[in-house]
N, C-alpha and C positions, 0 to 999 in steps of 0.2 A: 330809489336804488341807483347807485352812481354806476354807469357802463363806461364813459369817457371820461378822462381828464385830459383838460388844454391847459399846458402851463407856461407860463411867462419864462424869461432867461432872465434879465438884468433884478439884480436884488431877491431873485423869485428860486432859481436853481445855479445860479453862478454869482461871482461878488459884482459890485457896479464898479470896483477897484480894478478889475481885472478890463471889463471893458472900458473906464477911464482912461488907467496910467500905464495900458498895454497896447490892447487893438484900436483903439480910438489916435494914438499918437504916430503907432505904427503908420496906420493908412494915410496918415496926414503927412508923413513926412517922405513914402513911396509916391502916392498920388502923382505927382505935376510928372516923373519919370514915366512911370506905370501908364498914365493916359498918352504922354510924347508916344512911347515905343508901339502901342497897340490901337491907333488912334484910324489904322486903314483896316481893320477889321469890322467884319460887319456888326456884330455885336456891343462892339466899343462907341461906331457908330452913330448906332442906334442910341444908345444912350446919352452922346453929348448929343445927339437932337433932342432927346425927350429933357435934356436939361434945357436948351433953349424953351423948348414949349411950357418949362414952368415959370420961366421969368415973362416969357410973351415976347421975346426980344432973339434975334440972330447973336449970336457969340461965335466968333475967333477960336478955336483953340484953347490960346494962353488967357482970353477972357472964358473959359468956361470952366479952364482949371483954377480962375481966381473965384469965381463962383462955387463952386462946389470947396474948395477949402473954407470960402467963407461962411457954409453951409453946414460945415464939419467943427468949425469953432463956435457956430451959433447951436451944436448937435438938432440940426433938421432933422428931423424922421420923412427926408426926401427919397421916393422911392428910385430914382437914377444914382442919388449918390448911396443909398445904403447897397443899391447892385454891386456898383464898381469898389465900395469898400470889401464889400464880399471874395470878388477876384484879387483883390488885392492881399485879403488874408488867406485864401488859396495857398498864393502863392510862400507866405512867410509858415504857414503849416507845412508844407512839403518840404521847405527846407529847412524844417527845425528850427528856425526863430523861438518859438513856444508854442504849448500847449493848453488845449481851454481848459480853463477851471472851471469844475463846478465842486459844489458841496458834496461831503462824504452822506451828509441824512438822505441829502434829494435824490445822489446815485441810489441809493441802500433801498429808498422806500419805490422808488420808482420801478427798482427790480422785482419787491416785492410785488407791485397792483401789476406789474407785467405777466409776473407768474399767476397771480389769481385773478387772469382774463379780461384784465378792466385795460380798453384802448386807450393809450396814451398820445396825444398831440401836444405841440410846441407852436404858441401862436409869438412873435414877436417883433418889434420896429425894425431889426435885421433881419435881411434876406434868409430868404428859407435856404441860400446856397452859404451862406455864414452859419445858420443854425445847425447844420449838417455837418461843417467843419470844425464847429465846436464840441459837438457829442461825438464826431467821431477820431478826433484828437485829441483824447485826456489820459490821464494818469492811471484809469484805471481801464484802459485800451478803449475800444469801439464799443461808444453804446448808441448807435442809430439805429440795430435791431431790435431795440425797445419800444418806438414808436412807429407808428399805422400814416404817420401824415403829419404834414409843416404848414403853418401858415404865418405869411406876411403882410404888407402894407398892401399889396396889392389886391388882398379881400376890402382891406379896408382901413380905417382908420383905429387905434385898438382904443380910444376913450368914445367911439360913433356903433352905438344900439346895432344898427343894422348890419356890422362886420361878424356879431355874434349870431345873429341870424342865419347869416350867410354859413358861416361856419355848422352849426346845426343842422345845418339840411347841407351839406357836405360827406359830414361824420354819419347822419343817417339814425342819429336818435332822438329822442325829445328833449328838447332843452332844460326840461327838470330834472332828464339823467346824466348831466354834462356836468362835473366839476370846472369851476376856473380858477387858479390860483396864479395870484399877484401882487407885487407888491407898490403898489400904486391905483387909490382909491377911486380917483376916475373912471377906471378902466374896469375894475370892478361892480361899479355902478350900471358902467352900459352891458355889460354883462345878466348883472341881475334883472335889468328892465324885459328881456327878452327871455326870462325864465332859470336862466343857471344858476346853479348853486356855486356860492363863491367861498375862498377864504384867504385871508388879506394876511402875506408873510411880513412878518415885523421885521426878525431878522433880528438887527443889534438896535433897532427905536423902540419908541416908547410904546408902546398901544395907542390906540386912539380911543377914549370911554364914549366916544359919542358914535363910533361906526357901527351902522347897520352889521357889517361884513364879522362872520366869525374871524379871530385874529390868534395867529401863533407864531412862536419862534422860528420854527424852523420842522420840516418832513416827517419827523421825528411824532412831533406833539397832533398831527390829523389822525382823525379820526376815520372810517370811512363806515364804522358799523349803525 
C-alpha cells in the first residue's frame, strides 16, 4: 500500500526545458553580481567557503565566482552552488521574472493523492529552497501545501542507495510504502535497492524494454490501486 510518494522536478513534474533555457541561464548570468553584492553576509559566506572546501584550494572572490559558473555549465549537482542558485531565483520570483512550470497531469494528480491522504515529498538535485519557489510560483498559484517535506543533495546523493534510506526513516514509513517517481533510471535503481517502489516518467522518450522500473507517460497514466 503506497502512504508516501517522493517525487523528482526535472523531466518528472516540471519540463528540463524550463530548468535549461530559463533558471539555469537565469542564475548564470545574475551570479558574479548576486555573490559581488551579498558576499559580507554570513550565509553568502558560508557558502563561498564551503566552495573552497570542494575544490581543497582557497579562492578569491572573483576566483570562486569563476568556479561555480564553471560548475553551472558543467550543471554540477554541487551543493554550495545549487544554494546560491536557489537565492538567486528567490530573488527573480519575487520580482516576476517568471514562474515555475510544472505539468497540468502532475498538478492534477498530485491533488488528487493529496486529498486521498497519501504524503507527498519532493526529493531533488536543487535546493529544497528552489524546490519551494518552484511550487509555490506557478500558474496555478501555491502549491507547497501539498507536500509534508523536501529533500535535497544535502540527504544525499539522488543515484547513492543510502540517500533513499535516509529519506525512509525521515518520512517515517517502510520503504515498500514509498512511491519514487523519476525520470532518470539511476536514480530509480538506488531507490529500488532499498525497498521503494518506483515508476520511471518517459515523458516525450521512448520506453526503455529492458527496465526493471514500471514506465509511463506522464501522472495521468499511475496507477496507485
Amino acid at each position: 500500500m503506497i502512504k508516501a510518494i517522493v517525487t523528482d522536478i526535472e523531466g518528472t513534474t516540471s519540463s528540463l526545458s524550463f530548468v535549461k533555457d530559463v533558471l539555469f541561464p537565469y542564475a548564470r548570468a545574475k551570479l558574479p553580481e548576486f555573490v559581488r553584492q551579498h558576499r559580507g553576509e554570513p550565509h553568502i559566506k558560508q557558502l563561498l567557503a564551503d566552495t573552497c572546501t570542494e575544490v581543497e584550494i582557497g579562492l578569491d572572490i572573483e576566483d570562486a565566482i569563476t568556479q561555480l559558473i564553471e560548475w553551472i555549465d558543467q550543471d554540477k549537482k554541487i551543493t554550495p552552488l545549487k544554494a546560491l542558485q536557489g537565492l538567486i531565483w528567490e530573488a527573480g520570483y519575487k520580482q516576476g521574472d517568471f514562474k515555475g512550470h510544472l505539468y497540468q497531469d502532475a498538478i492534477d494528480n498530485l491533488k488528487i493523492w493529496n486529498n486521498r491522504g497519501i504524503s507527498l515529498y519532493v526529493y531533488s538535485s536543487g535546493s529544497v529552497l528552489a524546490q519551494k519557489l518552484l511550487f509555490g510560483h506557478t500558474d496555478s498559484g501555491d502549491l507547497r501545501p501539498l507536500f509534508s517535506g523536501y529533500f535535497d543533495t544535502t540527504i544525499g546523493g539522488k543515484k547513492e542507495a543510502d540517500s533513499y534510506r535516509k529519506i525512509a526513516e525521515e518520512i517515517g514509513f517502510a520503504a515498500n510504502n514509498i512511491l519514487f517517481l523519476s525520470d532518470i533510471k539511476e536514480e530509480l535503481d538506488a531507490a529500488k535497492t532499498v525497498g521503494f517502489q518506483t515508476i520511471w516518467l518517459t515523458r516525450d522518450h521512448e520506453p526503455d524494454v529492458h527496465a526493471e522500473h514500471p514506465q509511463v507517460g506522464s501522472f495521468d497514466d499511475i496507477s496507485l490501486d
